[in-house]
PyMOL Python script that loads the backbone (N, CA, C, O; Angstrom):
from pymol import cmd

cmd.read_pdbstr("""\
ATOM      1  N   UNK A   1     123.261  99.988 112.205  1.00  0.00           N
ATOM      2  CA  UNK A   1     123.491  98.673 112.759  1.00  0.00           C
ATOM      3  C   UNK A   1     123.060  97.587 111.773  1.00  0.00           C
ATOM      4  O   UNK A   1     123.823  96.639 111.588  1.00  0.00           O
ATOM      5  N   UNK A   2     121.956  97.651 111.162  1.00  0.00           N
ATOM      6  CA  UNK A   2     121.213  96.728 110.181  1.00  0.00           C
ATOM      7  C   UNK A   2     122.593  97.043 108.953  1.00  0.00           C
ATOM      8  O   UNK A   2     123.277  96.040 108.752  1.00  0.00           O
ATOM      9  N   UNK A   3     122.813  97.704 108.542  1.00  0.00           N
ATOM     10  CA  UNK A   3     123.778  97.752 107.301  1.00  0.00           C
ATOM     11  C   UNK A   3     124.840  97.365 107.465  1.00  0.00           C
ATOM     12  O   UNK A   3     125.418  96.952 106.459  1.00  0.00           O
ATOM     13  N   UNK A   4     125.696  97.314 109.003  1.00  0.00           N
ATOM     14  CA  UNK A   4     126.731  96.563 109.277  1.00  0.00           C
ATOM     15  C   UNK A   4     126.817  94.946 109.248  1.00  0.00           C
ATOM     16  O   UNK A   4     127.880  94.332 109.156  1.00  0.00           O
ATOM     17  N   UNK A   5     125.296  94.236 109.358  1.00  0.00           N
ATOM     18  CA  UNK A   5     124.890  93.137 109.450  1.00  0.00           C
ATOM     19  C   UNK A   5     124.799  92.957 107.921  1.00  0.00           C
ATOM     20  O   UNK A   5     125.260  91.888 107.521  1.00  0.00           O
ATOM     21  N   UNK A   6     124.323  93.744 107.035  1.00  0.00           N
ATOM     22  CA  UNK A   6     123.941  93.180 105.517  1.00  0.00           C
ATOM     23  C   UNK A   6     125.847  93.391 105.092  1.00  0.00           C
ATOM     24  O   UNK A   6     126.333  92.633 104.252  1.00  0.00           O
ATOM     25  N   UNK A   7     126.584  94.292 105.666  1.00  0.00           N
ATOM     26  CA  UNK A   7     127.687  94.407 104.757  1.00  0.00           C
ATOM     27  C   UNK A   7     128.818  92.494 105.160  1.00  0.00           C
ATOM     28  O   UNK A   7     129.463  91.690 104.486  1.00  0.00           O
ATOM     29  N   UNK A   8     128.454  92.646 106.483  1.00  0.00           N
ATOM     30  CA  UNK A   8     128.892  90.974 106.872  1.00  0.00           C
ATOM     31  C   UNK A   8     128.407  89.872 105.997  1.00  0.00           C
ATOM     32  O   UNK A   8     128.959  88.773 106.066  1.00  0.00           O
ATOM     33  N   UNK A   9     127.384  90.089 105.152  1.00  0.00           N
ATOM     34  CA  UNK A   9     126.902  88.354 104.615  1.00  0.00           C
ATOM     35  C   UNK A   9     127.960  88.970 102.981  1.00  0.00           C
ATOM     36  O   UNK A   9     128.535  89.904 102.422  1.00  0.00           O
ATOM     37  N   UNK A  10     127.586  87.638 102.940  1.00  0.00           N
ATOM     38  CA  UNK A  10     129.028  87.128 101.239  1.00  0.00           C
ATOM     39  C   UNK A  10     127.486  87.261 100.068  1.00  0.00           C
ATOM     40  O   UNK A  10     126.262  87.252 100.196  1.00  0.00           O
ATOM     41  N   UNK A  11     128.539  87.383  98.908  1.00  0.00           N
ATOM     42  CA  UNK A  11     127.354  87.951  97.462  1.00  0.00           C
ATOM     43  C   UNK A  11     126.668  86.867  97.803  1.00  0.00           C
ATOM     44  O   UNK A  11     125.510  87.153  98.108  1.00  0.00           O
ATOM     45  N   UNK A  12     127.094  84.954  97.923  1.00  0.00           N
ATOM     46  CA  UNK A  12     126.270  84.307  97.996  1.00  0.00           C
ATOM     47  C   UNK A  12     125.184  84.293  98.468  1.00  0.00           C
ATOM     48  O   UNK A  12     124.211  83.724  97.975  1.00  0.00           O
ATOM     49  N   UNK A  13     125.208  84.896  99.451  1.00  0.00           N
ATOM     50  CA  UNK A  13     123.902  84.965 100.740  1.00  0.00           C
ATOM     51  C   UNK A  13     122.919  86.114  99.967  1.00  0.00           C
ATOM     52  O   UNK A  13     121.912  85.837  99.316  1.00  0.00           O
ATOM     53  N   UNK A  14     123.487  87.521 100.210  1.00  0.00           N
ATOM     54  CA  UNK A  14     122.839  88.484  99.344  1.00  0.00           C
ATOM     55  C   UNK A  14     121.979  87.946  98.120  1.00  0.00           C
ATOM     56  O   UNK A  14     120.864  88.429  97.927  1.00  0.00           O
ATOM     57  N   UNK A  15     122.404  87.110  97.424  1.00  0.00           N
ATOM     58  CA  UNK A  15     121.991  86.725  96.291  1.00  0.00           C
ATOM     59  C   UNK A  15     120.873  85.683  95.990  1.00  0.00           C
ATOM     60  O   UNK A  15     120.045  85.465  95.106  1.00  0.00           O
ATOM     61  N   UNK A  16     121.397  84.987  97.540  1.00  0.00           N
ATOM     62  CA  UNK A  16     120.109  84.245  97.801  1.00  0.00           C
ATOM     63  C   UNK A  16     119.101  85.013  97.987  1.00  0.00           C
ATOM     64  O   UNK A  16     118.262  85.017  97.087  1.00  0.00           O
ATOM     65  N   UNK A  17     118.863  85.902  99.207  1.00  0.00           N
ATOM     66  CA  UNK A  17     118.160  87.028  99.469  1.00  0.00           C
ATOM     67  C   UNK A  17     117.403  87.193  98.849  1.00  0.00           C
ATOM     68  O   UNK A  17     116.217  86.928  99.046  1.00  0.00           O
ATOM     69  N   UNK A  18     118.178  87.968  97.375  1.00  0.00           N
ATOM     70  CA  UNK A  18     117.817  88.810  96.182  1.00  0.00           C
ATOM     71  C   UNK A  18     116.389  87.646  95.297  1.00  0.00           C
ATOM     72  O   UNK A  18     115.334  87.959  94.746  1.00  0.00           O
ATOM     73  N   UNK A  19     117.166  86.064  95.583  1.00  0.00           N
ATOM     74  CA  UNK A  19     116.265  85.491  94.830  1.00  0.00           C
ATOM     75  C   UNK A  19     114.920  84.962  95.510  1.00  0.00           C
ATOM     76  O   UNK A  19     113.967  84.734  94.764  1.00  0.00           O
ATOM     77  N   UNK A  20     114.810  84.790  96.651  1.00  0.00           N
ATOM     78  CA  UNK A  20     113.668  84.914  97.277  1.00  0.00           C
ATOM     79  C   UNK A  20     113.035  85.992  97.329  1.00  0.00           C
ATOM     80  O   UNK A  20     111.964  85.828  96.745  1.00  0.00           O
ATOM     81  N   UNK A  21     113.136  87.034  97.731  1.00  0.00           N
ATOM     82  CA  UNK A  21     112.966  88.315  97.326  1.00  0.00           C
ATOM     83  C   UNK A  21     112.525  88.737  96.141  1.00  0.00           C
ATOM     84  O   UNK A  21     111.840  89.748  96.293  1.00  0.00           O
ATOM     85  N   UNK A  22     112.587  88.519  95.401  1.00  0.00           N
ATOM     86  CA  UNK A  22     112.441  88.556  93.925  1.00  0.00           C
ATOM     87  C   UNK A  22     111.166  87.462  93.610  1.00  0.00           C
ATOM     88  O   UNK A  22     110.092  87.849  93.149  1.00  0.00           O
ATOM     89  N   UNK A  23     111.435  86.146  93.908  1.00  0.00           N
ATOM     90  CA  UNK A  23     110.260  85.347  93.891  1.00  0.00           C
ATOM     91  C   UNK A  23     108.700  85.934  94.910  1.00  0.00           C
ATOM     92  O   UNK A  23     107.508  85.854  94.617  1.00  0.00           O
ATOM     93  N   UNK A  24     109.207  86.358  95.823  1.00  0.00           N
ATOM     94  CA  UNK A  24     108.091  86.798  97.273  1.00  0.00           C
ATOM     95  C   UNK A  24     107.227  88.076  96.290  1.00  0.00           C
ATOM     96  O   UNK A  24     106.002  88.155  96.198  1.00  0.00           O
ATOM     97  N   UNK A  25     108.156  88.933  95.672  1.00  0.00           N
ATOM     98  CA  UNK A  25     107.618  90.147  94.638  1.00  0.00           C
ATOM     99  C   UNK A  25     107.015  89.725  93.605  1.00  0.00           C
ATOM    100  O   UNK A  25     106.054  90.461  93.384  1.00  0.00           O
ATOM    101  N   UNK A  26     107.121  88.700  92.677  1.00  0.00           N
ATOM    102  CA  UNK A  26     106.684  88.092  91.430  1.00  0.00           C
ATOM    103  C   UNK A  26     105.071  87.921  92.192  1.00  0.00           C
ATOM    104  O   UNK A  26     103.968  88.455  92.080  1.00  0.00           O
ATOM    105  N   UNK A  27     105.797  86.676  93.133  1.00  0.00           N
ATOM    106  CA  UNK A  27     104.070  86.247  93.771  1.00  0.00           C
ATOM    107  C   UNK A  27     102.805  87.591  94.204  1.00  0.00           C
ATOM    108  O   UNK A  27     101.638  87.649  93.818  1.00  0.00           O
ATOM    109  N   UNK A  28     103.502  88.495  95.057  1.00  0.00           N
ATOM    110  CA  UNK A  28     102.798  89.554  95.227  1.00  0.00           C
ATOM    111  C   UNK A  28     102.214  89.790  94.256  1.00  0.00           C
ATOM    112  O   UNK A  28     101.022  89.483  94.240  1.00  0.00           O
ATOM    113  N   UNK A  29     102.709  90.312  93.275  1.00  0.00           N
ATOM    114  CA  UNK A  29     102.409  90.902  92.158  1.00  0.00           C
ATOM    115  C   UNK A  29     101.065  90.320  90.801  1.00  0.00           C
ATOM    116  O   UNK A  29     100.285  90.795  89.975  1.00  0.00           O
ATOM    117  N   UNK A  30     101.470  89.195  91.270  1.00  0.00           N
ATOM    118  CA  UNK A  30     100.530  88.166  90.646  1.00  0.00           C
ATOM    119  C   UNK A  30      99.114  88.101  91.607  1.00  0.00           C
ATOM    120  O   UNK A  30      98.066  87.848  91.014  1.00  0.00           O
ATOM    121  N   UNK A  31      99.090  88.243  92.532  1.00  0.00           N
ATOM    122  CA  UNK A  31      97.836  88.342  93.935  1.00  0.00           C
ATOM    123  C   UNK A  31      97.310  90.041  93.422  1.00  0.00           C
ATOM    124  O   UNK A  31      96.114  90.293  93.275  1.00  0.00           O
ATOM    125  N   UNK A  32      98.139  90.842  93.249  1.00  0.00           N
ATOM    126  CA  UNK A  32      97.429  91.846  93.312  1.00  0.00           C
ATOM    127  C   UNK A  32      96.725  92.505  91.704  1.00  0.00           C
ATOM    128  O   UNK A  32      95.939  93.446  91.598  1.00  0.00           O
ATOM    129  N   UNK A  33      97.303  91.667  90.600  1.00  0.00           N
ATOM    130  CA  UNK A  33      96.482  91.483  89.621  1.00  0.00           C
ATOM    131  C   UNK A  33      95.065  90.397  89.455  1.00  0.00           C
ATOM    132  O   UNK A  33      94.086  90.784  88.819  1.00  0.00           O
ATOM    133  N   UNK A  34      95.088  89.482  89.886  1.00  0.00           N
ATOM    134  CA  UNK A  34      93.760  88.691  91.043  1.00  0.00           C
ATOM    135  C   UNK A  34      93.051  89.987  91.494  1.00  0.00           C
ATOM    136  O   UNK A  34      92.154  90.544  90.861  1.00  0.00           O
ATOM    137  N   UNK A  35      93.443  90.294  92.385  1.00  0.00           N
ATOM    138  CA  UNK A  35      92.820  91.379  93.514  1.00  0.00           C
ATOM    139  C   UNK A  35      91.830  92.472  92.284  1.00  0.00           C
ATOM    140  O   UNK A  35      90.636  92.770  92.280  1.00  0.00           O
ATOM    141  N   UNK A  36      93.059  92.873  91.263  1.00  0.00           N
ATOM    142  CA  UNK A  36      92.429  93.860  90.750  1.00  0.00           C
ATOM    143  C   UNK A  36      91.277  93.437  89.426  1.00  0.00           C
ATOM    144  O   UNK A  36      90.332  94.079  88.967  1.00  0.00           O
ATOM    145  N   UNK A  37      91.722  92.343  89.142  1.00  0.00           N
ATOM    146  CA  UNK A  37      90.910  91.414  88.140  1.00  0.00           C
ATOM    147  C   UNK A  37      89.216  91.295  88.894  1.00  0.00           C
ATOM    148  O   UNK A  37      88.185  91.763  88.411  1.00  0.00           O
ATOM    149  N   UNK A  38      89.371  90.466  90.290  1.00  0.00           N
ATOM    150  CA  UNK A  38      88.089  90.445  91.064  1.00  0.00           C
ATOM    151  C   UNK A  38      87.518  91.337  91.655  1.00  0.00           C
ATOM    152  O   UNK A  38      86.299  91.180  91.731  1.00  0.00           O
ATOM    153  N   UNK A  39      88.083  92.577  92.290  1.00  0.00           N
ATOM    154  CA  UNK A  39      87.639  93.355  92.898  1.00  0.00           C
ATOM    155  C   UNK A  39      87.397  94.808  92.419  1.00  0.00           C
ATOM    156  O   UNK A  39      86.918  95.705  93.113  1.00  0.00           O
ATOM    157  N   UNK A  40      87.894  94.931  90.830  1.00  0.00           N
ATOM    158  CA  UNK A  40      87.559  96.107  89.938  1.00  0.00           C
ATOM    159  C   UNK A  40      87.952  97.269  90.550  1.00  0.00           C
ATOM    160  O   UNK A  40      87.479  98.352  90.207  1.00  0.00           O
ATOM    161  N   UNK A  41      89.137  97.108  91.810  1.00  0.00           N
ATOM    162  CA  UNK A  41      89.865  98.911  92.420  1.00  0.00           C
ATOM    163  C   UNK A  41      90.820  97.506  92.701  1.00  0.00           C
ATOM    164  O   UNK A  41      90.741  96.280  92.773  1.00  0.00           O
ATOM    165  N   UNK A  42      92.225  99.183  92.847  1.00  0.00           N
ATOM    166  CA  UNK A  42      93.606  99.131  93.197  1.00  0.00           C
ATOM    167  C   UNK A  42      93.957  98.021  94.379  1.00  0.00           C
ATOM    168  O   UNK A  42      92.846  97.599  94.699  1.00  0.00           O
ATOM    169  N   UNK A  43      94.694  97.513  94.978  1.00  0.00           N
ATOM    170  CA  UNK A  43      94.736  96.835  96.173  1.00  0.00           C
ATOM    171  C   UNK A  43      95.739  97.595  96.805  1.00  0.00           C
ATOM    172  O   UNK A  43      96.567  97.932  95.958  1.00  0.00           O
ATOM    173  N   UNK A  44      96.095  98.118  98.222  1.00  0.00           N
ATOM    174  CA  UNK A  44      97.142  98.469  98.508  1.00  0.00           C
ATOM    175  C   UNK A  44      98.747  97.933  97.809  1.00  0.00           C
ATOM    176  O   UNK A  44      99.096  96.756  97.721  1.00  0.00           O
ATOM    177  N   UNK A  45      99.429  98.939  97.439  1.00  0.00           N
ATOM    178  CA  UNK A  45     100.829  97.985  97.296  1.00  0.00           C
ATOM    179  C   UNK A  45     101.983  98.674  98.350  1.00  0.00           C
ATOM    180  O   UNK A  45     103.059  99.242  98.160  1.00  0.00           O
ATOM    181  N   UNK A  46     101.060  98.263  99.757  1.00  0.00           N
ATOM    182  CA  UNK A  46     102.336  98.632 100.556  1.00  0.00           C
ATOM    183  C   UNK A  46     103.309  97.415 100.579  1.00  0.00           C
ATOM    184  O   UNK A  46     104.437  97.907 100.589  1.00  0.00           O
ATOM    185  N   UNK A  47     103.404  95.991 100.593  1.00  0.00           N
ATOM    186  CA  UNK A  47     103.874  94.869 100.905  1.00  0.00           C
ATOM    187  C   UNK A  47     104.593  94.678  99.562  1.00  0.00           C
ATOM    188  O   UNK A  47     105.652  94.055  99.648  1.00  0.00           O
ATOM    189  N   UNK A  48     104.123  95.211  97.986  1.00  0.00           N
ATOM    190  CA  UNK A  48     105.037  94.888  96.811  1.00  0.00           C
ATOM    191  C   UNK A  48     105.811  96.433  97.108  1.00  0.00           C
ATOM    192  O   UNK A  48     106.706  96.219  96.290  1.00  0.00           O
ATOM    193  N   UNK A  49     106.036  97.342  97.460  1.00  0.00           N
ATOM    194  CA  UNK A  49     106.641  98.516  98.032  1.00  0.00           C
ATOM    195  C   UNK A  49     107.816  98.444  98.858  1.00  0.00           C
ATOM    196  O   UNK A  49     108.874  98.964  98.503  1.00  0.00           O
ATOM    197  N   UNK A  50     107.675  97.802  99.982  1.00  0.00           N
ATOM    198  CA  UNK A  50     108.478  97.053 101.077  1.00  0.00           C
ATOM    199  C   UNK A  50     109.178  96.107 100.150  1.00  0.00           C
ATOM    200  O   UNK A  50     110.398  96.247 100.240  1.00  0.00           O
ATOM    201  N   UNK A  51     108.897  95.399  99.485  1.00  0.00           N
ATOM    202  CA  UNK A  51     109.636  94.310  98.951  1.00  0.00           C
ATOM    203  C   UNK A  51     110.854  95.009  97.632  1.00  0.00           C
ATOM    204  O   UNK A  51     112.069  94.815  97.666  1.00  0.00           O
ATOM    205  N   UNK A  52     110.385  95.522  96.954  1.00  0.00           N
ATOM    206  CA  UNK A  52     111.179  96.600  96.281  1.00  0.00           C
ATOM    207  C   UNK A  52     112.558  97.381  97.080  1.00  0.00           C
ATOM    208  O   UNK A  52     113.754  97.498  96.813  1.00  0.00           O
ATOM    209  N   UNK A  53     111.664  97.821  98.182  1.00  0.00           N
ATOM    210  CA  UNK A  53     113.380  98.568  98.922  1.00  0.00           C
ATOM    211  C   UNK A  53     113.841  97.783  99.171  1.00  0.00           C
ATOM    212  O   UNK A  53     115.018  97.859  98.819  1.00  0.00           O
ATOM    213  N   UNK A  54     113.434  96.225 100.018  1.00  0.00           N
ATOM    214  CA  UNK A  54     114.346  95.622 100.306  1.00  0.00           C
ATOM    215  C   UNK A  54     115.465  94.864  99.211  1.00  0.00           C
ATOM    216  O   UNK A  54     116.685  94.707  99.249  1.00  0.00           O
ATOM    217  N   UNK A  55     114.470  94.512  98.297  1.00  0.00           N
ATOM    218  CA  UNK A  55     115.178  94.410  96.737  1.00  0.00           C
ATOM    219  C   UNK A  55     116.418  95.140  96.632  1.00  0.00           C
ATOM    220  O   UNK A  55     117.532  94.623  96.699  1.00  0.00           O
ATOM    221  N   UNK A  56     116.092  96.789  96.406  1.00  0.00           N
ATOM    222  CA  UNK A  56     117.609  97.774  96.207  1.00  0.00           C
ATOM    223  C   UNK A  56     118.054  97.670  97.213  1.00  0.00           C
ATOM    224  O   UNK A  56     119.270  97.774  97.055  1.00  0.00           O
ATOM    225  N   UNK A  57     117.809  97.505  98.324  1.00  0.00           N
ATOM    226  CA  UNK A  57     118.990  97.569  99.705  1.00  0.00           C
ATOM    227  C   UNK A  57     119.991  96.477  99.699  1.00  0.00           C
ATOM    228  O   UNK A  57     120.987  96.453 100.422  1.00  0.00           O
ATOM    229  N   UNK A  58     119.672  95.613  98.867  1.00  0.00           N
ATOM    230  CA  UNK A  58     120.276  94.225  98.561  1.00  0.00           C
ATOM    231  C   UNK A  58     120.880  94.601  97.748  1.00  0.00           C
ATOM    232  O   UNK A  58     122.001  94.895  98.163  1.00  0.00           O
ATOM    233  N   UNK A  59     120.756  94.774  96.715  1.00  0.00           N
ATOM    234  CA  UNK A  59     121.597  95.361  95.397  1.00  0.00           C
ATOM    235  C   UNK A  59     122.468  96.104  95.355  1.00  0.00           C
ATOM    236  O   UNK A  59     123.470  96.116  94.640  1.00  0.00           O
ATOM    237  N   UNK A  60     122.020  96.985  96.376  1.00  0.00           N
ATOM    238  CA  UNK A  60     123.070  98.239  96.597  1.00  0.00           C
ATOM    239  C   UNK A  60     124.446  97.150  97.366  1.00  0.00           C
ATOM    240  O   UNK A  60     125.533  96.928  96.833  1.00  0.00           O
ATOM    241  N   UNK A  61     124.175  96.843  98.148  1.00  0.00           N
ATOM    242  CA  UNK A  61     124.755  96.429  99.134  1.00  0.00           C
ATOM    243  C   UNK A  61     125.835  95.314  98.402  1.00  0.00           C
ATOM    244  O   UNK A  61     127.052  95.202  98.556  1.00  0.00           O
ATOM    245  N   UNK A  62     125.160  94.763  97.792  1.00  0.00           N
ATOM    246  CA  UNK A  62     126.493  93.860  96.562  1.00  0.00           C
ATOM    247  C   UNK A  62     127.105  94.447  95.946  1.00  0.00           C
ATOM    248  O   UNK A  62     128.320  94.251  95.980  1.00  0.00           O
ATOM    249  N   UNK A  63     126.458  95.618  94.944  1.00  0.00           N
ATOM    250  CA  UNK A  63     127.461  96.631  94.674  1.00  0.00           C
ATOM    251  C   UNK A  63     128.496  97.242  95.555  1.00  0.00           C
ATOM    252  O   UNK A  63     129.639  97.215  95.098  1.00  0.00           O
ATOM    253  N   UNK A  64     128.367  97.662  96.458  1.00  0.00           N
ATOM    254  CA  UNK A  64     128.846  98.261  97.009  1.00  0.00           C
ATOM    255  C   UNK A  64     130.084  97.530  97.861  1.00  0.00           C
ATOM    256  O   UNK A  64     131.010  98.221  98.286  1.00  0.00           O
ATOM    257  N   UNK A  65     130.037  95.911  98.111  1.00  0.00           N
ATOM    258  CA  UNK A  65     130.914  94.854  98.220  1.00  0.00           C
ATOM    259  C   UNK A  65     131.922  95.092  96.858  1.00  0.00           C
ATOM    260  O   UNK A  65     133.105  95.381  97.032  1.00  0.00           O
ATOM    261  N   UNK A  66     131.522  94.990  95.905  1.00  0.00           N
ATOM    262  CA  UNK A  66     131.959  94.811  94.545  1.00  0.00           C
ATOM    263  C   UNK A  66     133.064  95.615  94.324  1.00  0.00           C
ATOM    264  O   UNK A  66     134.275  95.418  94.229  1.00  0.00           O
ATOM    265  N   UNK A  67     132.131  96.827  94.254  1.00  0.00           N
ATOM    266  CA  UNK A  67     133.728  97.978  94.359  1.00  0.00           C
ATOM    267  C   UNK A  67     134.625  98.302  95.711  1.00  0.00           C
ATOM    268  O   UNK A  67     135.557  99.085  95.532  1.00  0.00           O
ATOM    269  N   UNK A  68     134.464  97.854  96.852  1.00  0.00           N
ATOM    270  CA  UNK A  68     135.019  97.628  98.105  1.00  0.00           C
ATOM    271  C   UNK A  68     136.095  96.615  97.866  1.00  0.00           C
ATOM    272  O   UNK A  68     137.251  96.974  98.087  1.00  0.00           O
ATOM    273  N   UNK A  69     135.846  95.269  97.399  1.00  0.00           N
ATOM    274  CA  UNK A  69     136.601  94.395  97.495  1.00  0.00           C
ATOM    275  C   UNK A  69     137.866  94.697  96.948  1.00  0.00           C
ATOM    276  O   UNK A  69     137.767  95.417  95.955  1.00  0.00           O
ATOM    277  N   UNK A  70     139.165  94.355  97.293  1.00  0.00           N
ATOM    278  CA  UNK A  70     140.272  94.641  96.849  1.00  0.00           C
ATOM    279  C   UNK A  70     140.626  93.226  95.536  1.00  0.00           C
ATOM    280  O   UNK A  70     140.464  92.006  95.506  1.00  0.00           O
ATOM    281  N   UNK A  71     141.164  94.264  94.617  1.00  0.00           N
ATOM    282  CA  UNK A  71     141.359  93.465  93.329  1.00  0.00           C
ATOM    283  C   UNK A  71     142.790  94.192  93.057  1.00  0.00           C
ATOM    284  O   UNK A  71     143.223  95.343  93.109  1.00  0.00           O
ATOM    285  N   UNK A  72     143.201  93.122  92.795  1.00  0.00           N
ATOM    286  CA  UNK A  72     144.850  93.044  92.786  1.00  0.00           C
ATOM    287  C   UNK A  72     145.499  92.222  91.151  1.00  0.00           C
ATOM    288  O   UNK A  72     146.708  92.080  90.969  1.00  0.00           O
TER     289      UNK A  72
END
""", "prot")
cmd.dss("prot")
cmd.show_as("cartoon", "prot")
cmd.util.cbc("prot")
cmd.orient("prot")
């Protein structure tokens, strides 16, 4: 049901997605070098983890528009 909803939005949207998404991961990523800078151990990376699949589920999903779309 969720993949019928991502195959409905246009690359534009996806792409927006992709770039928030992408920014939300940068930021993570930057917090959990902090984390590891101050706190001298690992920080969980379930939340930069989650953000990653949702990353490829996006990606895929444009691809997968890409070669779908009819080109004539």
């Amino acid at each position: 049901m969720v993949a019928n909803k991502l195959a409905q939005l246009s690359d534009a949207e996806l792409t927006l997605m992709e770039k928030i998404l992408h920014r939300e991961f940068l930021k993570e990523a930057d917090q959990n070098k902090t984390w590891k800078n101050k706190n001298q151990y690992e920080r969980p990376f379930a939340k930069s983890n989650a953000l990653i699949k949702c990353l490829s589920a996006i990606q895929a999903q444009r691809d997968l528009n890409r070669k779908m779309e009819v080109r004539w």
